[in-house]
C-alpha positions as CSV (number, residue, x, y, z in Angstrom):
1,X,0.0,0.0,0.0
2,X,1.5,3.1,-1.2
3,X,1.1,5.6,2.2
4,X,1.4,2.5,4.3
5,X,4.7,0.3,4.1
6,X,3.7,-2.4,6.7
7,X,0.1,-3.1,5.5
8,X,0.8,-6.7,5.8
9,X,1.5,-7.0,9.2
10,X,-1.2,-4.7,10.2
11,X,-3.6,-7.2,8.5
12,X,-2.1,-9.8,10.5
13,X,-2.9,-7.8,13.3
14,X,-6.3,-7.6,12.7
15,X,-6.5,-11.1,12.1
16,X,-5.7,-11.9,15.2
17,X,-7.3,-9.7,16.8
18,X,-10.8,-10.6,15.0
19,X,-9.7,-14.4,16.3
20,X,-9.0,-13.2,19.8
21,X,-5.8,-13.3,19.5
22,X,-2.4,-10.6,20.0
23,X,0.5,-11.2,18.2
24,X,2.7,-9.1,20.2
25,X,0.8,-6.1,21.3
26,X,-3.2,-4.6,21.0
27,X,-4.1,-3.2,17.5
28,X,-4.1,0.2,17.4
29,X,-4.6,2.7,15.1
30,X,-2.4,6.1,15.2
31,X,-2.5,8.8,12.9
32,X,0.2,12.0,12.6
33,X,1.3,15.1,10.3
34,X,4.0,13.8,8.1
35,X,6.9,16.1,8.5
36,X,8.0,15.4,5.0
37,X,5.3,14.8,3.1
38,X,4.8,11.9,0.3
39,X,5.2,13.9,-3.0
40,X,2.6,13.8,-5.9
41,X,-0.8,14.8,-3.8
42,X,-4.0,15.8,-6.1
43,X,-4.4,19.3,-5.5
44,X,-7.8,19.6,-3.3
45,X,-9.8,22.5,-4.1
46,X,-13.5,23.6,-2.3
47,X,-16.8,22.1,-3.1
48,X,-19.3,23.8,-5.1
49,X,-21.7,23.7,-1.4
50,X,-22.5,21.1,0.7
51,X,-24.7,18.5,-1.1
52,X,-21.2,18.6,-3.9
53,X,-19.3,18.2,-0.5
54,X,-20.9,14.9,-0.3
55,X,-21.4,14.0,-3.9
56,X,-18.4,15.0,-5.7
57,X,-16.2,12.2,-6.2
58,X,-13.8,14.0,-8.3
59,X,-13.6,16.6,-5.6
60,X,-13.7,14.3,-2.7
61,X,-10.8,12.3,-4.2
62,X,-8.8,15.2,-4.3
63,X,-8.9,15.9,-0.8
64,X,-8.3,12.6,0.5
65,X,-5.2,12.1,-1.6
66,X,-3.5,15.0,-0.3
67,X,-4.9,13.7,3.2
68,X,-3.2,10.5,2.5
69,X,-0.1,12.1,0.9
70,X,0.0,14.5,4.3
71,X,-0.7,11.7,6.6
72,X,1.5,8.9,8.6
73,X,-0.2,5.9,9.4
74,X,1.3,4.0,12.7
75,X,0.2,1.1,14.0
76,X,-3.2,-0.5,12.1
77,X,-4.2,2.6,10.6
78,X,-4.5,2.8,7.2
79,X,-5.6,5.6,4.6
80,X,-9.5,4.9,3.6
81,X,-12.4,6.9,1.1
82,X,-15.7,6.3,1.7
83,X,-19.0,7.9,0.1
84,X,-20.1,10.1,3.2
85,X,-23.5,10.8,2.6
86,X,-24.9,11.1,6.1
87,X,-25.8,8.0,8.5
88,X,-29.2,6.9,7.7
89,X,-28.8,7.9,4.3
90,X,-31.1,4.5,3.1
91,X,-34.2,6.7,4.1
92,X,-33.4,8.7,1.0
93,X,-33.3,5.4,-0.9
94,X,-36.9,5.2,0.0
95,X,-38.0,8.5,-1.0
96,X,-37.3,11.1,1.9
97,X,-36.0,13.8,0.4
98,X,-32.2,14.3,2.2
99,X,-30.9,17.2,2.4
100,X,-27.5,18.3,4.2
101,X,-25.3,21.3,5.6
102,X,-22.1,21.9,6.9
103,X,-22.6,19.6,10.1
104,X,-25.2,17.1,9.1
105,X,-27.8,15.7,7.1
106,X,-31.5,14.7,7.7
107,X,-34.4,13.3,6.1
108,X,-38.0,14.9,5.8
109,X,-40.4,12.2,7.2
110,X,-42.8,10.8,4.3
111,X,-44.9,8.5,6.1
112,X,-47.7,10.4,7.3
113,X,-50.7,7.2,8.0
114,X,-49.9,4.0,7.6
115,X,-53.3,3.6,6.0
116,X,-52.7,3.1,2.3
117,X,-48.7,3.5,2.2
118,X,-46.5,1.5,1.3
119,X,-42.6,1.2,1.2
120,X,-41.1,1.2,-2.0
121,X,-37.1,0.6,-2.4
122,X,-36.0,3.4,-5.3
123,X,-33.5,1.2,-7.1
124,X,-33.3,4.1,-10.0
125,X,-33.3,6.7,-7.8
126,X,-30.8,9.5,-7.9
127,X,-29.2,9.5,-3.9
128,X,-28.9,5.0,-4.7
129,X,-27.0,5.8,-7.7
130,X,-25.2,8.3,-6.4
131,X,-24.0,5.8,-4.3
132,X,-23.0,3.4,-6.2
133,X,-21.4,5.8,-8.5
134,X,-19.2,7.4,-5.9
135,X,-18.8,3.7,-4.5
136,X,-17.2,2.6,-8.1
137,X,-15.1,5.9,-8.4
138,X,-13.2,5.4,-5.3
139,X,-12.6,1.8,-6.3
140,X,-11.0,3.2,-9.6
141,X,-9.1,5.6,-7.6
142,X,-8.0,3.4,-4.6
143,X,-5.9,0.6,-6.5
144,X,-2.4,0.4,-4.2
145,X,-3.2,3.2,-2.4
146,X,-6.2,2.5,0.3
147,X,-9.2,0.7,1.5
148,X,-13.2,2.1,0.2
149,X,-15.3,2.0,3.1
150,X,-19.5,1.7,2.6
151,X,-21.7,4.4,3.3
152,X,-22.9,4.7,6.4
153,X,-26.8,2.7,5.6
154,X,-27.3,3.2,8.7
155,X,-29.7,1.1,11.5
156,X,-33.3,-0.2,10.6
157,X,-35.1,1.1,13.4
158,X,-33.0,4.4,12.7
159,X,-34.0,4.7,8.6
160,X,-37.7,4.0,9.6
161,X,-37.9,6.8,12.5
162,X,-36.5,9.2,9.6
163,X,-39.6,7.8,7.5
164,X,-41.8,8.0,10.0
165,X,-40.7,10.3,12.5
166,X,-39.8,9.9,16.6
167,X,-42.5,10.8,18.2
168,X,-44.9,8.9,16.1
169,X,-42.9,5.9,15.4
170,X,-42.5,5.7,19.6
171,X,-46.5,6.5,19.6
172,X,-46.7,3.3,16.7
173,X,-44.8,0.6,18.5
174,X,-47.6,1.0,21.5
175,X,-50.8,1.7,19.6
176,X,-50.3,0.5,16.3
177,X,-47.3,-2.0,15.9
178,X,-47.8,-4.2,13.0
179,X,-47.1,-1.6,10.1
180,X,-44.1,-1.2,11.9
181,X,-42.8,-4.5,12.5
182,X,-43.8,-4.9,8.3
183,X,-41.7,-1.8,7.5
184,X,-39.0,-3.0,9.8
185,X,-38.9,-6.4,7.8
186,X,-39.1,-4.9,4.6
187,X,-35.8,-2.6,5.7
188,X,-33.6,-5.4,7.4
189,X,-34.3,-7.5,4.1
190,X,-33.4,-4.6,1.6
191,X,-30.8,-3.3,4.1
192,X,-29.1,-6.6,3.4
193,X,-29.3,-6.1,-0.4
194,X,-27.9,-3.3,-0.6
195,X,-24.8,-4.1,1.5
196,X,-24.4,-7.2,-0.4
197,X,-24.5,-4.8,-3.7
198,X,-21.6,-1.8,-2.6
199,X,-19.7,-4.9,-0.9
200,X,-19.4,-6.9,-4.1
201,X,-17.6,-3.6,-5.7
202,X,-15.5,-2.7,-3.0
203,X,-14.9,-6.5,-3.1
204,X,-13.3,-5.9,-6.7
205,X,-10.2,-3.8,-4.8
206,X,-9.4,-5.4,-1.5
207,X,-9.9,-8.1,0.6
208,X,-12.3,-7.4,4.1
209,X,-14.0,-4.1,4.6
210,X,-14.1,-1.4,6.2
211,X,-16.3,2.2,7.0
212,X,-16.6,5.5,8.6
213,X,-14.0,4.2,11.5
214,X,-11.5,3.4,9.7
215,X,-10.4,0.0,11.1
């Protein structure tokens, strides 16, 4: 790995330490300025606003390599690009308009009554693509020089209360929970799908995964 000379005995380290195991010490992961940086970075420049923030690959890209370039690794961290698009951000794949700023993103609820809705998985829709397109980019862009985390999908319960809201979902599970335990079933399946999907092209690149943490 090109900002990371002993990749392969950090992966033993997490070998062993997803077998229970310690080689010599604990896995840890360390990160520090480089006080002579790697030469060759992409020059990062700003986002257009903060929806291209997220989206951008080419942009995104840009940063992280002079990240990476800038960065030492020590111990069992390692340089990683994933599509950031917001925790949760499955909601959106089921219609709920997302929309982001600076600090955060958040998704409208759409699920007003239960009565007469029904879930329906977007597979053409733009924020699904979008993932799978910035998925693929980093892939292109990663070869040799880092791992490609998956988007944070986020948890089940967690997309639905987007869909549906807090309060109401809370209010749902006492007075009215079999169109939630429905939805729920619906998510964990598609959930699973869709994991599977960014998996198999991250898959393409490296061997194991990884995410927002980094490990």
């Amino acid at each position: 790995m090109l900002f990371k000379d002993d990749w392969p005995q950090a992966q033993e380290r997490y070998r062993a330490w997803w077998a229970g195991e310690c080689i010599d010490r604990p896995a840890i992961k360390v990160t520090a300025p480089r006080k002579h940086p790697i030469p060759g970075s992409k020059e990062p420049y700003p986002p257009k606003d903060w929806l291209d923030h997220r989206t951008n690959a080419e942009c995104n890209i840009a940063r992280h390599d002079h990240a990476f370039h800038h960065t030492y690794y020590g111990g069992e961290a390692f340089p990683s690009i994933w599509p950031n698009l917001g925790p949760g951000i499955m909601a959106a794949y089921y219609g709920s308009p997302a929309q982001c700023d600076e600090h955060t993103v958040w998704f409208p609820r759409i699920i007003d009554h239960w009565e007469g809705f029904r879930l329906r998985f977007d597979a053409d829709g733009w924020w699904w693509q979008k993932t799978k397109e910035l998925t693929q980019a980093y892939v292109d862009y990663a070869q040799g020089r880092c791992l490609v985390g998956i988007t944070d999908l986020g948890g089940c319960s967690d997309i639905l209360a987007s869909l549906r809201g807090n309060e109401q979902l809370l209010t749902d599970l006492i007075e009215n929970p079999e169109p939630v335990e429905r939805a729920l079933r619906e998510i964990a399946h598609r959930w699973t799908l869709c994991y599977d999907e960014l998996q198999a092209i991250t898959d393409r690149n490296q061997q194991g995964t990884t995410q927002w943490l980094g490990a």
